[in-house]
N, C-alpha and C positions, 0 to 999 in steps of 0.2 A: 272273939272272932265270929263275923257272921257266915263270910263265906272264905270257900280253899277251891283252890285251883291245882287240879294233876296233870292237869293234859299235855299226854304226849312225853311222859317221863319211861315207858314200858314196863310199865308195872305189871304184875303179876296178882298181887293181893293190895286191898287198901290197910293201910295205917291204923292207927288207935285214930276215932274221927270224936271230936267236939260236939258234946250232944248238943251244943246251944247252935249247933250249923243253923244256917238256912236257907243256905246253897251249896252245892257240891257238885264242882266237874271234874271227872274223873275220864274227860275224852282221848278215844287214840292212844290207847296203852295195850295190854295185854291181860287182860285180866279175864282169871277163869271163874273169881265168885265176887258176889258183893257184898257178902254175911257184912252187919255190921249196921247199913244205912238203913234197916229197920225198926235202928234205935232213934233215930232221929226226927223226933216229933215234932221240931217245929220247920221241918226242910220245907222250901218253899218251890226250889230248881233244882231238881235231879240230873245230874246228864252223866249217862255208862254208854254214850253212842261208839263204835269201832273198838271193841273190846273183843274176847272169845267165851263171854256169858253164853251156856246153856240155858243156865237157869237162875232167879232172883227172887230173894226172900218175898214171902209176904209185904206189901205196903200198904196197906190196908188202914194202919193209924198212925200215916200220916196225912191225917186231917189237912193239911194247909197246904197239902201239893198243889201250884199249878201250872206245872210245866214238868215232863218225864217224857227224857232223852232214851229210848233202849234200841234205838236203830242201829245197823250195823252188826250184828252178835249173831247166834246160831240159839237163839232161845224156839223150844220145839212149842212153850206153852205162855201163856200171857200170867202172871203173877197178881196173886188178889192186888184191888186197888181200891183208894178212897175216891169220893167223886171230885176226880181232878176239875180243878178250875177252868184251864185255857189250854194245853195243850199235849196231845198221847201223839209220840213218834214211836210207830213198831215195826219198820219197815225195813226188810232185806234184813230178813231173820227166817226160820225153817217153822214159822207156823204154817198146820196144818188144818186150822178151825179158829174161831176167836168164839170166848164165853159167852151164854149169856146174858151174866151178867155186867157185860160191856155194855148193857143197852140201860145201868143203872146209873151210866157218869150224865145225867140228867144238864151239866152244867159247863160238859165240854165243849168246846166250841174248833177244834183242829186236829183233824186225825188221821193218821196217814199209815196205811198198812201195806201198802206196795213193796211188790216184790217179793211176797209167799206164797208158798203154795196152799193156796187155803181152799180153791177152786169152788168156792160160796163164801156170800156173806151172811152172817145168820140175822131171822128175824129182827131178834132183839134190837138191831140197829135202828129200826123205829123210834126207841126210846131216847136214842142222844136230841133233843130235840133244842137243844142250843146250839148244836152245830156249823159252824157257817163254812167250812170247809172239809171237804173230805176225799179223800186220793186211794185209789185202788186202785192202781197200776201194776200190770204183768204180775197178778193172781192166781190166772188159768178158770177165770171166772167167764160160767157158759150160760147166768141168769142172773137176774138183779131180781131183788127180794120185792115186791110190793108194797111193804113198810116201808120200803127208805121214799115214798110220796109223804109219811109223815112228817118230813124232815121240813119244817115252812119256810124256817130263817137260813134255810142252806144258800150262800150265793154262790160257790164253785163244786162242782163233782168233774173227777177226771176218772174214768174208766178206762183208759187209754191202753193197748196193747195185750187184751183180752180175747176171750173167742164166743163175743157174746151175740146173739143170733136175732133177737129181739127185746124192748124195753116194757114193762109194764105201763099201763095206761096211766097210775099213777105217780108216773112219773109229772104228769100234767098238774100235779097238787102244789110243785116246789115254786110256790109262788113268788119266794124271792132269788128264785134263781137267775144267774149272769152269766155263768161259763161252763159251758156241756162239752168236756174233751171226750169224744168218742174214738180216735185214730184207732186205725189197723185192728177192728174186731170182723166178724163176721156177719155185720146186719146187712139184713135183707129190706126189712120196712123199719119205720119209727111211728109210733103211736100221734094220731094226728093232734092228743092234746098237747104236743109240746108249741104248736104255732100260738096258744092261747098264753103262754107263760108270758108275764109284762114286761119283765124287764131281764127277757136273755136278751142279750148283746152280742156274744159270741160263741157261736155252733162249729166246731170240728168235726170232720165226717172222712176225712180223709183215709185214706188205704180201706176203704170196705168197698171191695170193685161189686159186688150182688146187691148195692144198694140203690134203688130205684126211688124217689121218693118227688112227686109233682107240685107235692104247695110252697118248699122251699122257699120261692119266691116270693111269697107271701110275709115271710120271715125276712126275707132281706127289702122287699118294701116299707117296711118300718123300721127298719137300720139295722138290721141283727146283721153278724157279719157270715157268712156262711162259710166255710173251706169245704171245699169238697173233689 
């Protein structure tokens, strides 16, 4: 057996698990621990999304992760991890900070933290530099870190329903970027290098009524689509 499917059965704890898994969903149950799936070395899809995890063992060796589900849960900390391949769901769970050694998944490419309170992104986020998508939504986040300009192959950032007041200039760096969701923060200006980015397509600005901003249409003379 390669992979097991639980979802949605209300479980509380998992099973004796098949160490040759290498996949395991165990979504939309009840489940307060996940002891067990840190034996599983050659898992490849994790998914403990809608559960009531606190907290999750180490996973750390499992080397051949690349995809890990822990959305949904009340985890206060993020659990050592190997350098996931493709994709980290953490989102709407009671983190207060994210490590950083998050900024060592060198090879992640989807990462979505929304909905904690974490109210900063740390540095380290610099480093995920395979990233091409990344979601930080309703954070309480009141500044975006300068590092995340490192981010080259990023094509989506959604900052959306934040209370963020201004963008770093390097933000101007995410030369592959396409989709800038900015909705309902508190900006006032936007850094003029975002008119230099090549290939946004679509700007969201909506619900920031103190935002003033005149090149705009600069941006939407070459097709960007602006909301505003």
């Amino acid at each position: 057996m390669t992979a097991l499917r639980l979802d949605g059965r209300k479980l509380t704890t998992l099973p004796a698990l098949d160490p040759e898994l290498t996949e395991l969903s165990a979504w939309r149950n009840a489940l307060t621990s996940a002891d067990g799936v840190e034996q599983l070395h050659r898992l490849r899809v994790l998914n403990l999304a809608d559960n009531q995890l606190r907290s999750v063992p180490s996973l750390e060796k499992l080397t051949e992760l690349h995809t890990l589900d822990l959305g949904h849960n009340r985890l206060s900390a993020v659990p050592d991890l190997p350098d996931i391949g493709q994709y980290l769901y953490l989102h709407d769970n009671a983190l207060t900070s994210l490590p950083e050694a998050l900024g060592e998944l060198g090879r992640l490419r989807y990462l979505n933290v929304s909905a904690n309170p974490l109210h900063r992104l740390p540095t380290a986020v610099g480093g995920l530099r395979g990233l091409v998508e990344l979601r930080a939504e309703r954070c309480g986040l009141s500044t975006v870190p300068p590092a995340l300009g490192a981010l080259r192959r990023l094509h989506e950032l959604s900052l959306r329903d934040n209370a963020i007041a201004e963008l770093p200039a390097t933000i101007g760096s995410l030369a592959g970027l396409r989709r800038l969701d900015l909705r309902n923060n508190g900006l006032r200006t936007l850094p003029r290098e975002l008119a230099d980015l090549p290939h946004l397509d679509k700007l969201d600005l909506r619900w920031n009524p103190g935002l003033d901003v005149g090149w705009l249409a600069d941006l939407e003379a070459r097709g960007c689509i602006v909301w505003r």
